[in-house]
N, C-alpha and C positions, 0 to 999 in steps of 0.2 A: 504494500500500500504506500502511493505517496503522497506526502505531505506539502501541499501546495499553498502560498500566503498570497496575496491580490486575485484578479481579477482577469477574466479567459479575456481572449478576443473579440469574441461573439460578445457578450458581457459588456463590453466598451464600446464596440461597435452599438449597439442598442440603444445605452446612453446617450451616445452623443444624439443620435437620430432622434431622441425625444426633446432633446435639447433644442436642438437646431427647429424641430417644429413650434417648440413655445416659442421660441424667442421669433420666429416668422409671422408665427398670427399675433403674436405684441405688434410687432414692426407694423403689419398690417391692419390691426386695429387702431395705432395712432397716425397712419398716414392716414385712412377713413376719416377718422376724426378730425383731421387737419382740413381734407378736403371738403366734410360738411363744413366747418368753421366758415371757411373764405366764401362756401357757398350762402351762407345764410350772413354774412356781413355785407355780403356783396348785393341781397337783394332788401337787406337794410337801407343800403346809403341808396340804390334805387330808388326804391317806394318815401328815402326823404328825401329828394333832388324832383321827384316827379310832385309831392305836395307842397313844394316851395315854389316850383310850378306853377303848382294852381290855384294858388296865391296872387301871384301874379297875374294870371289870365285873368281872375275874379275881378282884380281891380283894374283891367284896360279897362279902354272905354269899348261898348259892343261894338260901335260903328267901325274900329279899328280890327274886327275881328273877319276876315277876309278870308274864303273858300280858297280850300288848296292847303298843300303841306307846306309848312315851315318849320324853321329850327327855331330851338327854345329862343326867348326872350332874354332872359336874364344867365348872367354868367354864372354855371353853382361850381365849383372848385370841389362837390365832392364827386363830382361825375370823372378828376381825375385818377380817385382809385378805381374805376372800372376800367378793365383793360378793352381798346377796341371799342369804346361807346360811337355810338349813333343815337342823336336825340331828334324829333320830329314832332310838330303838332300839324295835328290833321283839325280842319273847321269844314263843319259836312251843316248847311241850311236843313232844319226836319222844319221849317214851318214859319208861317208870318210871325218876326219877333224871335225866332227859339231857334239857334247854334248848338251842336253841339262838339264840346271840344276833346278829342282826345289825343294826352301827351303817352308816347311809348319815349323807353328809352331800350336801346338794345347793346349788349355787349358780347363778347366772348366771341368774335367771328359770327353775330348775329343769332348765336346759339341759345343766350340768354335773354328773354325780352320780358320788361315790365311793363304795364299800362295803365292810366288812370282816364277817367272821360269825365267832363262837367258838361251841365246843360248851364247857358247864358241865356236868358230871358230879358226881353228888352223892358226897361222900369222908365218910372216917371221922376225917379230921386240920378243922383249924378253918382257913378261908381259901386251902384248897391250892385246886391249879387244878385 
């Protein structure tokens, strides 16, 4: 009979292989992680760049609000953490008086797009909504 101290080949071989898989689906649970992060900051500063937006459109005047697409009004500096943005406001006439305005903004090679839409109704006060 012999008397053997550590551990076979096979034995080690094993180990490591269970090893090497934790430490993979770590790796790969906080690159996931990472990846939702940026996805869900990114349609933060979106959805707040499109309601500073509509901020602004609220307070033109209607008369100034003209069919056809155009790019945002106002400069929002956070549309520089989007990589790849395209900003656009579309003004589509539904009726005597009533515009309705929708801003997208898209990013990512157009992959990712956000949207917001207001209706303008034409009032008898200056600037109301």
């Amino acid at each position: 009979m012999r008397c053997a101290k550590g551990f076979t080949l096979v034995e080690v071989l094993v180990a490591l292989l269970i090893l090497t898989l934790v430490v993979t689906t770590s790796l790969a649970f906080f690159y996931d992680r990472r990846l939702r992060l940026l996805r869900a900051e990114e349609t933060i500063v979106a959805y707040q760049t499109l309601a500073n937006e509509a901020e602004v459109q609220r307070r033109a005047p209607f008369a100034s609000l003209a069919a056809g697409p155009h790019p945002f009004i106002a400069d929002h500096p956070l549309l520089t953490r989007l990589p790849g943005q395209r900003t656009s406001i579309e003004v589509m006439d539904k009726g005597t008086g009533i515009r309705e305005v929708r801003l997208t903004i898209q990013w990512r090679q157009q992959k990712r797009i956000a949207q917001m839409t207001i209706v303008r109704v034409v009032t008898t006060g200056d600037n109301l909504w």
